[in-house]
C-alpha positions in Angstrom: -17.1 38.3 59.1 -16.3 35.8 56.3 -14.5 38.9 54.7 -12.1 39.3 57.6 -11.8 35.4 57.7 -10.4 35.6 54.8 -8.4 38.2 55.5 -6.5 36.6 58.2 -6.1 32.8 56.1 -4.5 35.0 53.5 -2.2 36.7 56.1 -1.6 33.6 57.9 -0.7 31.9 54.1 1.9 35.0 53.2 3.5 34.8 56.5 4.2 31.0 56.5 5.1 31.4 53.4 7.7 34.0 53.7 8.9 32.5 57.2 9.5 28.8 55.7 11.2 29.9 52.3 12.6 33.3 52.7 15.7 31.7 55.0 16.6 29.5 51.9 16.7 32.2 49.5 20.8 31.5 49.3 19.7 28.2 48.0 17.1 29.5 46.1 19.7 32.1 44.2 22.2 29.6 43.8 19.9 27.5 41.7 18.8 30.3 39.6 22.3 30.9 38.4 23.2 27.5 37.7 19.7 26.9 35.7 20.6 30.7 33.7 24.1 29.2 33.3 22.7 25.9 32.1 20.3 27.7 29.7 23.2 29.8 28.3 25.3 26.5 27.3 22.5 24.9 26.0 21.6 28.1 23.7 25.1 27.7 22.8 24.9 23.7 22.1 22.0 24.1 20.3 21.9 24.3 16.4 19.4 27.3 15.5 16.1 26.3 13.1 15.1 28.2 10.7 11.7 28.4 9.0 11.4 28.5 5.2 7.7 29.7 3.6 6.4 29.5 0.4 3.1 30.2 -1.6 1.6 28.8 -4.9 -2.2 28.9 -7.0 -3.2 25.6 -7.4 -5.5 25.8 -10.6 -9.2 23.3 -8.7 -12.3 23.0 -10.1 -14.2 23.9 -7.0 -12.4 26.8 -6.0 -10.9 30.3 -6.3 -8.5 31.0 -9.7 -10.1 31.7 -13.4 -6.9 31.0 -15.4 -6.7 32.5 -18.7 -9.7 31.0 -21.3 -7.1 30.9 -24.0 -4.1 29.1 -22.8 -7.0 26.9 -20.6 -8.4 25.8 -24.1 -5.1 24.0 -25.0 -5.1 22.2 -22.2 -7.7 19.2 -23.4 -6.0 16.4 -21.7 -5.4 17.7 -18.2 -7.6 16.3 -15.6 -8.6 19.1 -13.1 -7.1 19.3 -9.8 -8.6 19.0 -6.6 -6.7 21.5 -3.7 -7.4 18.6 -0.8 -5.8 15.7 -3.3 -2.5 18.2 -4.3 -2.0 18.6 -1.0 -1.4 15.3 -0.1 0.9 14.9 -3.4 3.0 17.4 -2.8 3.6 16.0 0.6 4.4 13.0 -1.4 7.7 10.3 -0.7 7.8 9.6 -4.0 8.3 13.6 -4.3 10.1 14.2 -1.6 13.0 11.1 -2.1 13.1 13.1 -5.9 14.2 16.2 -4.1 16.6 14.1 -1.8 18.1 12.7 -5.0 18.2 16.3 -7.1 19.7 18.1 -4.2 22.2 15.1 -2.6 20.5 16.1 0.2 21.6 11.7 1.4 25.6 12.7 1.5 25.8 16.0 4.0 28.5 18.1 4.9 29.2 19.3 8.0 31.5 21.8 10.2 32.4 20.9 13.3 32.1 23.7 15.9 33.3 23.7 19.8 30.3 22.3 21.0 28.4 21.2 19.0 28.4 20.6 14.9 26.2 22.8 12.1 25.5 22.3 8.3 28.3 23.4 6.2 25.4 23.1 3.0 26.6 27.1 2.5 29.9 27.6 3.3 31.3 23.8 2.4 33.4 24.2 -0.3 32.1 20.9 -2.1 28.9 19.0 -2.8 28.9 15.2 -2.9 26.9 13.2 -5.7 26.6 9.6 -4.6 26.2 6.5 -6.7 23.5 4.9 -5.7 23.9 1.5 -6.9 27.7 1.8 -5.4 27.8 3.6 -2.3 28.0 2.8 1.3 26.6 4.1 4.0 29.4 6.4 6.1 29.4 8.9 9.5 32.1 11.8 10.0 34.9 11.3 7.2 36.5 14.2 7.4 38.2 16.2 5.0 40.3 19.0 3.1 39.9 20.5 -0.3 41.7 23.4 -2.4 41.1 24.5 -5.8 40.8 21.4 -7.6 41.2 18.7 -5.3 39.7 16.6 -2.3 42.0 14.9 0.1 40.4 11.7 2.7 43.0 10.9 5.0 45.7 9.6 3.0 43.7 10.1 -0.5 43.5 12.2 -2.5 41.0 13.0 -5.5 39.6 15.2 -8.6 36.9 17.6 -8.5 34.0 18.0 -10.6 34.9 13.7 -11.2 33.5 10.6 -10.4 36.2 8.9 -8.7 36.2 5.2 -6.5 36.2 5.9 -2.8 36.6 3.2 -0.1 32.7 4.7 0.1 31.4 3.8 -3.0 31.5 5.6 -6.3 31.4 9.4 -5.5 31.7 12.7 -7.4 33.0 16.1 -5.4 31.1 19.0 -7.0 32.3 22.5 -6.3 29.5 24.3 -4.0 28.0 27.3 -5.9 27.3 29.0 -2.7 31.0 28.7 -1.2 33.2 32.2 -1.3 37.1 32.0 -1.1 37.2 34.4 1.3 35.9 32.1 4.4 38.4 30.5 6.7 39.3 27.0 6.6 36.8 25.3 9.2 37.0 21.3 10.2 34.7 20.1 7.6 33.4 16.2 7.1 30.8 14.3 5.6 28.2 11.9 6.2 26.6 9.7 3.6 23.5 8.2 5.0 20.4 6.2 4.1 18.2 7.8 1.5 14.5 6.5 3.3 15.9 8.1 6.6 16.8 11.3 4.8 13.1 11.7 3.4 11.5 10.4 6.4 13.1 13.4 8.3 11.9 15.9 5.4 8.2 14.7 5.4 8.1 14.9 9.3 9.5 18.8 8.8 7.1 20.0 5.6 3.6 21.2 6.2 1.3 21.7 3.7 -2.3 23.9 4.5 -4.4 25.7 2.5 -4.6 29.4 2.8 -8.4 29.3 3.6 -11.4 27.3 2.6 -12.4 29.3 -0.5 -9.0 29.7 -2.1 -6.7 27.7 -3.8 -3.7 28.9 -2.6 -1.8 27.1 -0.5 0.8 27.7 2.1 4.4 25.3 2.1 6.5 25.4 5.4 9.8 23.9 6.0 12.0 23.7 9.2 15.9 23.0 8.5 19.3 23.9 9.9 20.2 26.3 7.2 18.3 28.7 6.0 19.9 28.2 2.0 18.8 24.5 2.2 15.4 25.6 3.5 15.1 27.7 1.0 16.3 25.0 -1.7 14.4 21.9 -1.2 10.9 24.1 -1.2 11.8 25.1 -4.6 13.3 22.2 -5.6 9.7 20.5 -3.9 7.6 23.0 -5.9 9.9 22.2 -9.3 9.4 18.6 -9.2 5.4 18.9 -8.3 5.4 20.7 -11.5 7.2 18.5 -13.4 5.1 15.7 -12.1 1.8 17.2 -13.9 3.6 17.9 -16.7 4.7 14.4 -17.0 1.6 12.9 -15.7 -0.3 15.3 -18.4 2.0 14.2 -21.3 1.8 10.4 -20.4 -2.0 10.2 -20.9 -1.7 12.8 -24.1 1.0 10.6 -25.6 -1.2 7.3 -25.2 -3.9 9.3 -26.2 -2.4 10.1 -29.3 -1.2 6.7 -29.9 -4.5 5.2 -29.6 -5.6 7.7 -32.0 -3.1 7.3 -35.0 -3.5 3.3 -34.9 -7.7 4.2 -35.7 -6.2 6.8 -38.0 -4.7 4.0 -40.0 -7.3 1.3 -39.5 -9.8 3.9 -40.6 -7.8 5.3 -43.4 -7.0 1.7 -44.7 -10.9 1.4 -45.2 -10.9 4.4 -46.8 -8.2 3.7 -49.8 -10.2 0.1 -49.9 -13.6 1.5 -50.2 -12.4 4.1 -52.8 -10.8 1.4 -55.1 -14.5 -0.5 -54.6 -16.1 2.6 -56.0 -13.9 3.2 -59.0 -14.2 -0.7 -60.0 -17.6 -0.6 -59.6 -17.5 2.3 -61.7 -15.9 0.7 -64.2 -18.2 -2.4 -64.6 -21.3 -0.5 -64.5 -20.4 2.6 -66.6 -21.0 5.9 -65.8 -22.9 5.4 -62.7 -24.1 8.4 -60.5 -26.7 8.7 -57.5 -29.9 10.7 -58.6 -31.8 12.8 -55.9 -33.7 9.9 -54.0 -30.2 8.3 -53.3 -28.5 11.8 -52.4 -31.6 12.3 -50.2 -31.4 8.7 -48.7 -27.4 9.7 -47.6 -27.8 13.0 -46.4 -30.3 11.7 -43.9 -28.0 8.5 -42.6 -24.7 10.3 -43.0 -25.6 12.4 -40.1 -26.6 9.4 -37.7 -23.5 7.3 -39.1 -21.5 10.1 -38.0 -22.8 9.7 -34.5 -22.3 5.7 -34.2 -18.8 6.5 -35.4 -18.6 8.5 -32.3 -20.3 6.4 -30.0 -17.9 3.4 -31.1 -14.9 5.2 -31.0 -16.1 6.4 -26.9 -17.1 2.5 -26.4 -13.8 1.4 -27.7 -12.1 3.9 -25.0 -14.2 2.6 -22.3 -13.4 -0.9 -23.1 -9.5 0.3 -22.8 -10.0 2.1 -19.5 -11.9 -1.0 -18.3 -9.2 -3.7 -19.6 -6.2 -1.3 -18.4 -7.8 -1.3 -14.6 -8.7 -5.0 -15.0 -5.1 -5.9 -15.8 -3.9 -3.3 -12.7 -1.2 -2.4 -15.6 -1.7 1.5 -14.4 2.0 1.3 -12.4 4.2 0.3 -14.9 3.2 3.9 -16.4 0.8 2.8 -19.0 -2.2 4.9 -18.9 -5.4 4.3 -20.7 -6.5 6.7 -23.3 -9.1 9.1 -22.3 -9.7 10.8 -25.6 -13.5 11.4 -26.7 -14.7 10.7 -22.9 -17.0 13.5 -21.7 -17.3 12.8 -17.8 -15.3 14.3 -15.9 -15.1 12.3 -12.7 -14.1 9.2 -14.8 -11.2 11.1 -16.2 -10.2 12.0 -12.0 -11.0 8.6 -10.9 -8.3 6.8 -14.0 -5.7 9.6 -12.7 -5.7 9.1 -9.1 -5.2 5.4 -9.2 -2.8 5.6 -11.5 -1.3 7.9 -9.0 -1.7 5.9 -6.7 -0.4 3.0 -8.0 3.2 4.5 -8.4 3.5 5.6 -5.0 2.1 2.2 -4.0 4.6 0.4 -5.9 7.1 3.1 -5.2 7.0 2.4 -1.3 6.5 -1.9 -1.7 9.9 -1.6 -3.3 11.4 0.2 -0.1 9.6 -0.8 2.6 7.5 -3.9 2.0 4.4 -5.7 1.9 3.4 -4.3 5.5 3.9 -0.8 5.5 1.0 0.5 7.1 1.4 3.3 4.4 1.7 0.7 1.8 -1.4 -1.0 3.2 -3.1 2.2 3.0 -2.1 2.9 -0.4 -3.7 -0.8 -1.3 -7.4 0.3 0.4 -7.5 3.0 -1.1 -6.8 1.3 -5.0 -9.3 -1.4 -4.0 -11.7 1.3 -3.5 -11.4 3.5 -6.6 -10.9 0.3 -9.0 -14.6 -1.0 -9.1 -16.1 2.7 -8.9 -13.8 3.2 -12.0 -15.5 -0.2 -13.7 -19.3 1.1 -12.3 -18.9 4.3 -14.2 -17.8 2.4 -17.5 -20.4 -0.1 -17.5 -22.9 2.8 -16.6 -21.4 4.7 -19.7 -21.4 1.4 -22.1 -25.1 1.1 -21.1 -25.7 4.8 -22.4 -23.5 4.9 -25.2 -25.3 1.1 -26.2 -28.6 2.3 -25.8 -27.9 5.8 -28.2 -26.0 3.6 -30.4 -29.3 1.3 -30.9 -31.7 4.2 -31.4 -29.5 5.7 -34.0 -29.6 2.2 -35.8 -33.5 2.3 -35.6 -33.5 5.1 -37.1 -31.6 4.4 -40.1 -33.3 0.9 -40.6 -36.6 3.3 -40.9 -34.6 4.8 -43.9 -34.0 1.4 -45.6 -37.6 1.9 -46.9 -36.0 4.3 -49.4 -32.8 2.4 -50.5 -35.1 -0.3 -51.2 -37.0 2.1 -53.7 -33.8 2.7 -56.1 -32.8 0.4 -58.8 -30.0 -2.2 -58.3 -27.3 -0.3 -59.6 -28.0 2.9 -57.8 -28.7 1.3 -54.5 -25.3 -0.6 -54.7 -23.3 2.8 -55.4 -25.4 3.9 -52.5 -24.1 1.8 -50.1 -20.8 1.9 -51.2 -20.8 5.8 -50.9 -22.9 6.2 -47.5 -20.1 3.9 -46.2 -17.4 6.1 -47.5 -19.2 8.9 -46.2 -19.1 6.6 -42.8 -15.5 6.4 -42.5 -14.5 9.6 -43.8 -16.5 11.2 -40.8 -14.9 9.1 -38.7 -11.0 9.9 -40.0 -12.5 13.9 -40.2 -13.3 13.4 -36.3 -9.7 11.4 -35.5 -7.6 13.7 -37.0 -9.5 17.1 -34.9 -9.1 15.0 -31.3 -5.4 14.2 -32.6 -4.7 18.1 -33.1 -6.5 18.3 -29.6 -3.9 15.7 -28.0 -0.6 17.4 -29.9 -1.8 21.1 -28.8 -2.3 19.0 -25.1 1.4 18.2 -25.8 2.8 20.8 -26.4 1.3 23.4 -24.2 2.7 21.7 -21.2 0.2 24.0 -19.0 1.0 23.5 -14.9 -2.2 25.5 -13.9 -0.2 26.4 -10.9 1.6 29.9 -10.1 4.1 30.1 -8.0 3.0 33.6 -5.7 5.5 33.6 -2.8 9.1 31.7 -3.9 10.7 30.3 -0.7 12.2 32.7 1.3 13.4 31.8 5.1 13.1 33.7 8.1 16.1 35.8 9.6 15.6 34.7 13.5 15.1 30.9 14.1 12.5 29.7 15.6 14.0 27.0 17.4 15.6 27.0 19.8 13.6 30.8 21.8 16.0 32.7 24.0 13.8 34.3 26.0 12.0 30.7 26.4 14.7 28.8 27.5 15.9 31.5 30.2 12.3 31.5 31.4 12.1 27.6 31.5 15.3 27.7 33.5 14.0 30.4 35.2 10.8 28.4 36.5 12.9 25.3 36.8 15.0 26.4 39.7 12.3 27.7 41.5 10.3 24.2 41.3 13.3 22.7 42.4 14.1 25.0 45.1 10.2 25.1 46.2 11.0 20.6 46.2 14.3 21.0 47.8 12.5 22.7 50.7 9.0 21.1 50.9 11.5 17.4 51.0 13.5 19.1 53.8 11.0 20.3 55.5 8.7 17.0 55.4 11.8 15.4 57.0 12.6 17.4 60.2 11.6 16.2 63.8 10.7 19.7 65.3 7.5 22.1 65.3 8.8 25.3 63.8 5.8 27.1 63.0 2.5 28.6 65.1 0.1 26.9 62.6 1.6 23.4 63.2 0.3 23.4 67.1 -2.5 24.8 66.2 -3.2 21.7 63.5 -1.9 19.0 66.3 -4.0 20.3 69.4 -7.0 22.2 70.6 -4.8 24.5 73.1 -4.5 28.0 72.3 -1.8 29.8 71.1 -1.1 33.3 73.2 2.5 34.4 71.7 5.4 33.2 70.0 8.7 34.2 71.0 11.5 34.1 68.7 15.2 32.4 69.3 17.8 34.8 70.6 20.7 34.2 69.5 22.4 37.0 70.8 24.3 37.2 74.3 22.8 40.0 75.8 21.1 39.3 78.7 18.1 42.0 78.7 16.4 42.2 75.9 13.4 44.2 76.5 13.5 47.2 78.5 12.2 50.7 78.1 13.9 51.8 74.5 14.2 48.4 73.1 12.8 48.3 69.7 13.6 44.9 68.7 11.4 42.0 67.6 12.3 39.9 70.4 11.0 43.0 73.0 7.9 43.2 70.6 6.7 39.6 71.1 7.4 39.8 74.9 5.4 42.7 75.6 2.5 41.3 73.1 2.5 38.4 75.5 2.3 40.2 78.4 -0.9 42.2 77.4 -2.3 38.8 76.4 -1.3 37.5 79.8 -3.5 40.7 81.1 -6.4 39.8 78.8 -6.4 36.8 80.3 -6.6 37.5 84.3 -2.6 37.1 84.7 -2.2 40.1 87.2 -2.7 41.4 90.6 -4.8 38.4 91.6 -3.3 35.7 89.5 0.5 36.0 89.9 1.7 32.3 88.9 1.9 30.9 85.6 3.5 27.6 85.1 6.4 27.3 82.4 7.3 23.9 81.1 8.4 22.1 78.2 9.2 18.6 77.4 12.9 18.7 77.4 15.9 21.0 79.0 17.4 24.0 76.6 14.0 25.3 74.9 14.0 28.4 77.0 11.5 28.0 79.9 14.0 30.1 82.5 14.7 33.1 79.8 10.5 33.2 78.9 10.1 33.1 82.7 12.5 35.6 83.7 11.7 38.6 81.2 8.4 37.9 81.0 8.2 38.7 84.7 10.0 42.3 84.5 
């Protein structure tokens, strides 16, 4: 029962349906073509994007690559890398307004089509370099060129020359990618705001890793032209490199200036404490140490190699601490990092020095108030005093090994004090020889250490996929837009009729009386608009001759026959058929 229920709500659904919209479907069809013709022009207004991928091996300590053990033992300065942390770098403004600058990506050039304009970063026969201490900020100058020169309205200038422009200071490169064989096209140029130009860039870049366990990740780029696309990720990848290098060869050269100055402290000692022993020497006569004494150094030479150590990593510390104290790390001077064995220290120095630059990078462009800049500023006043807890943790370490090592060799002054005058004196004067020589032996291995850092100029990164853009766009999706259209007339046609339809006065469907009142419903007749008289008879086949004789056998089931022979017929006002239902339902 429910079953056929249903059945006959569905029925009574499709028919309404079909009976409400299926007169409008003129109006219906007519929006269809507009919205197809409206999806055509916009397909030809709009400019096509491209997407441009690339791939690189970032070298992290927690995941994936095992890089060569040989080339990976030259790089001694290098901090490792964390995948999550290069991520955001490369992703970088400071990066990213590099690229701008490399590519003069702030002074485009465009062609100006029918409807609508495209980049001309390919077929333009000239790149602009700007000035950017001179140059103001410019929309649509347009422009002609030939072989070697550039004429702006009534001006005309050199190529490949920096020349004065009612701009600003400009130079008109020729474009390597242009070919001679192209038309002439309406070309012009726009020079506009560097910080708007790498605002757009970071909004189009994404950065994700390939998966959680490697340490490849994936670059993506959206632009205009597929050359540009292709350009900035390399140029992107180019600079991040370049960026490790220099970060790399910043710490290894303050390393290894830190180093020579103890060099020539220490070997300033040395010459000093040499002249000593000869004059001693000389005073004393042929003087040498017998076996007590030689016994007495071996055993403190050892442990005054290690406090040479110890105060060489203490005086490092007291650097890294005075440097982060100062908050000098943005004007590029990095502390030295040489002889300290903790990793995390070594991260935690390079990623607020990094972090300093972009800091002060951004305050210069955009202000106190930047939320990135604010950002930026939380984050430094969160690494700074975990930086100065590691040192004072390491001081307290390095302190307490230092003081054991001195215990020790007080527990050996019990011997010096055995030797004559003369030999103890020669004693001293050699065990501190012995002291400083240990110390210059150790200075000059971690300076071979820094120069080899130096020079290796190891990235740790490979580059697996070079960017390479796609042949189809991805914006803006033909078969998208027509089906958008598509589904937009029909929503508008469905409102067109459902705002007609809630507006008009009369009943035209079965379903409406039956919603209003509580009387039944025995047939519906259909308006007739033709001018024949009869319309049902014996061979009529029509709808109209249908309904008629449907209401007739209802009029049976009902009692309307030989007994009952009068019906009433009435409606509220004149015209709405009461004599033509009366007359041929009667024959």
């Amino acid at each position: 029962m429910n079953r056929k229920i249903s059945e006959n709500k569905e029925s009574d659904f499709s028919s309404t349906f079909i009976f409400r919209y299926l007169p409008y479907w003129p109006l219906f069809l007519l929006l269809i073509i507009v919205a197809m013709i409206g999806g055509w022009f916009y397909l030809k207004m709009a400019v096509p994007v491209y997407e441009t991928n690339a791939r690189i091996l970032i070298k992290d300590e927690k995941k994936g690559s095992e890089d060569s053990k040989t080339l990976e033992s030259l790089d001694l300065i290098s901090p490792k890398k964390i995948i999550d942390n290069e991520m955001e770098v490369i992703q970088s403004k400071t990066l990213l307004n590099q690229v701008v600058k490399n590519l003069n990506l702030a002074a485009p050039v465009s062609e100006e089509k029918r409807f609508n304009s495209i980049s001309a970063y390919a077929s333009s026969p000239i790149t602009i370099v700007t000035d950017t201490t001179n140059t103001k900020r410019a929309n649509k100058v347009y422009f002609t060129t030939d072989s070697s020169h550039i004429k702006i309205g009534k001006n005309t200038y050199l190529l490949n020359e920096w020349v004065d422009t009612p701009f600003g200071r400009l130079k008109f490169k020729t474009n390597k990618y242009h070919s001679d064989l192209e038309p002439d096209k309406k070309l012009y140029f726009s020079l506009v705001d560097p910080k708007k130009v790498v605002t757009s860039l970071a909004s189009r870049v994404k950065i994700t890793a390939a998966n959680k366990l490697s340490s490849i990740i994936n670059i993506s780029f959206t632009d205009e032209s597929p050359v540009r696309g292709e350009d900035i990720v390399n140029e992107l990848i180019r600079v991040y490199n370049e960026s490790i290098i220099d970060d790399k060869n910043t710490l290894a050269r303050n390393t290894s200036k830190f180093i020579e100055e103890r060099l020539a402290q220490v070997g300033d000692d040395l010459i000093k404490i040499e002249h000593r022993q000869q004059a001693y020497k000389a005073n004393k006569g042929a003087v040498d140490v017998d076996t007590q004494g030689k016994l007495f150094l071996e055993n403190v030479s050892t442990n005054d190699q290690k406090v040479s150590e110890i105060n060489t990593k203490l005086s490092v510390l007291n650097q890294v601490e005075s440097s982060v104290r100062s908050r000098d790390l943005s004007g590029g001077i990095v502390p030295s990092m040489a002889g300290v064995d903790d990793p995390s220290l070594t991260q935690m120095v390079k990623n607020l020095y990094d972090l300093e630059i972009q800091s002060e990078s951004l305050r210069k462009t955009t202000g106190e108030n930047n939320p990135l800049t604010v950002s930026y500023t939380d984050q430094i006043n969160k690494i700074r005093p975990q930086i100065l807890e590691n040192v004072r943790n390491q001081r307290k370490s390095l302190e307490a090994s230092r003081s054991n090592l001195s215990a020790t060799n007080s527990s050996y002054s019990s011997v010096l004090q055995g030797l004559p005058e003369t030999q103890r004196q020669l004693v001293d004067i050699n065990r501190e020889q012995t002291e400083k020589s240990n110390l210059y032996t150790f200075l000059l291995n971690k300076k071979e250490e820094t120069e080899l850092s130096y020079v290796s100029n190891i990235m740790g990164n490979k580059i697996i996929d070079p960017a390479e853009s796609g042949e189809n766009p991805v914006s803006p999706k033909k078969k998208f837009v027509y089906l958008s259209a598509f589904l937009l007339a029909l929503i508008t046609g469905f409102g067109v009729v459902v705002g007609k339809e809630s507006l008009r006065s009369k009943v035209m469907f079965q379903k409406e009386i039956e919603e209003l009142t509580q009387l039944p419903v025995i047939g519906e007749i259909t308006a007739e608009k033709s001018k024949n008289a009869i319309v049902i008879g014996n061979n009529q086949k029509t709808l109209i001759a249908e309904q008629f004789r449907k209401l007739r056998t209802t009029l049976n089931y009902l009692g309307i026959g030989a007994k009952q022979k009068r019906i009433l017929i009435t409606s509220a006002i004149s015209g709405e058929g009461k004599s033509f239902v009366a007359a041929k339902s009667g024959h």
